[in-house]
N, C-alpha and C positions, 0 to 999 in steps of 0.2 A: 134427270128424267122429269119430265113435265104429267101435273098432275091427271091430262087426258089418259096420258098411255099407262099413268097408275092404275086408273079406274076402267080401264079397257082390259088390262091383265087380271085385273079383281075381276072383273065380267065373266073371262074365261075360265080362272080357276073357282068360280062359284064358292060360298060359304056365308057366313056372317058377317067375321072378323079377316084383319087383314092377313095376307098371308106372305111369310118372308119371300117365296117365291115370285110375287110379286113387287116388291120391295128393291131397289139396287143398292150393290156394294156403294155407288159413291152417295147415296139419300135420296131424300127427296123432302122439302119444307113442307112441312103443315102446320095452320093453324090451331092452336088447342082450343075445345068449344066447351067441352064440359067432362065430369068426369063423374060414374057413376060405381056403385059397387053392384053385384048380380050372384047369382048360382048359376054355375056354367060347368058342362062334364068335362073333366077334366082329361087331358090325353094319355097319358100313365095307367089314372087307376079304372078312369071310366065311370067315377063317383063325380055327384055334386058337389062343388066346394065353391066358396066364395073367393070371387075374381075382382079388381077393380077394371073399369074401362074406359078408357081414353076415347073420346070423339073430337072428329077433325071441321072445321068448318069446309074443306075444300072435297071433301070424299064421305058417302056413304056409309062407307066402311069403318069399322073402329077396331081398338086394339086393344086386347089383352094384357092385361100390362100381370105378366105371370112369373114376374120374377124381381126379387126385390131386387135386385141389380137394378132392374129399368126405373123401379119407382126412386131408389137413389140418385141415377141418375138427371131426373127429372128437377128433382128438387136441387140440386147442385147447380143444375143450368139456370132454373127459376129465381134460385137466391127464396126458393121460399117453401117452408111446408106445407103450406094452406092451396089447395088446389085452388082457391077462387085465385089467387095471386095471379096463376095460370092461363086462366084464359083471355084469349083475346092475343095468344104470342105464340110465336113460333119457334119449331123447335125442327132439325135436321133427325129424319126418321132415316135408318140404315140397316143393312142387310150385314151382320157379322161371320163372316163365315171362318172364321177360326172358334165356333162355340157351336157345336149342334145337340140338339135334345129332342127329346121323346123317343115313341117305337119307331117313329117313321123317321127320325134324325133328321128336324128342320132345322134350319139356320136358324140363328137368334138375331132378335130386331134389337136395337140398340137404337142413341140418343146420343144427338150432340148441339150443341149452342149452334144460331147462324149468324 
């Protein structure tokens, strides 16, 4: 999937962050640009808790990174725990659909080396 029609289905599904739905099973590359931590409501309890979040150089959009699944993953693929390590590389963003959570049962985004 090319990053146009990433950000053309982020257009239509509206939000902040990105959303699996927009996302495809087989990825899509993104640049990692920075990474930040926030209070963001959480979709379960509906309380604020601290999130970290992943920004892309190639898309508006950033991600939640709401599971330590993904922040392991990240660091596996980086070879490094220090998020500065991170930026400036890319990483294969994915739509997992054999994992869904929350009340609305989204797909979980997932992370692989390119």
């Amino acid at each position: 999937m090319s990053i146009e029609t990433l950000n053309k289905k982020m257009e239509f599904i509206g939000g902040s962050y990105l959303d699996s739905e927009a996302v495809p099973v087989e990825g899509v590359t993104l640049t990692i640009k920075g990474l930040n931590k926030d209070k963001v409501e959480d979709m379960q309890t509906h309380k604020k808790k601290d999130f970290f979040i992943l920004s892309f150089e190639e898309t508006k959009w950033q991600m939640l990174l709401s599971a330590k699944t993904q922040r392991k993953q990240i660091i596996r693929i980086m070879g490094s725990q220090s998020a500065k390590d991170w930026f400036g590389k890319k990483i294969c963003v994915y739509k997992d659909t054999t994992r869904r959570y929350g009340p609305e049962k989204h797909y979980a985004m997932r992370f692989r080396s390119v």
